[in-house]
C-alpha angles and dihedrals in degrees: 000000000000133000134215107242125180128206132145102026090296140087130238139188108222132191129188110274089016118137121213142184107222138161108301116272127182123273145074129266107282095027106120112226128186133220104212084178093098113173093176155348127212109190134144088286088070125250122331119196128201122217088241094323142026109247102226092007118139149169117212111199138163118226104236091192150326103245132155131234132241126298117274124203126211122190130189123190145160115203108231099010104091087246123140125158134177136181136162129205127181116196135235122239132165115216107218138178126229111231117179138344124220115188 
């Protein structure tokens, strides 16, 4: 069984006991929270589709940890102009486990 969940701006396939990096979301490590966007759900019954989203549908998942990402440098530069510019951003996720999926 998994579903298709969305948060964040972006779309995941999730199955039960999977473990996933998404946008940050409130909360501390161990705090359930639950995705109510859900796109799809693929079960024994077969494959049911949402238009654009499942009615009832929702994702019941535990946040693991807040952490942030790698180092990213930015560098700005014009040849010739004297103009050199850096900057760095890391950017925040929250690792979370899926739990458990009701269609």
């Amino acid at each position: 069984m998994y579903a298709i969940i969305m948060t964040g701006g972006k779309q995941y396939k999730v199955r039960e006991e999977d473990e996933l990096f998404i946008e940050k979301i409130a909360g501390e490590a161990g705090d359930k929270v639950e995705f109510s966007e859900v796109l799809a759900v693929s079960g024994d019954d077969g494959l049911k589709v949402g238009t654009p989203l499942l009615e009832g549908a929702k994702v019941e998942a535990e946040i693991v940890k807040q952490g942030r990402h790698r180092k990213i440098r930015i560098l700005k530069y014009k040849a010739k102009k004297q103009y050199r510019r850096r900057q760095g951003h890391r950017q925040p996720y929250t690792k979370v486990k899926i739990t458990k999926i009701l269609p």
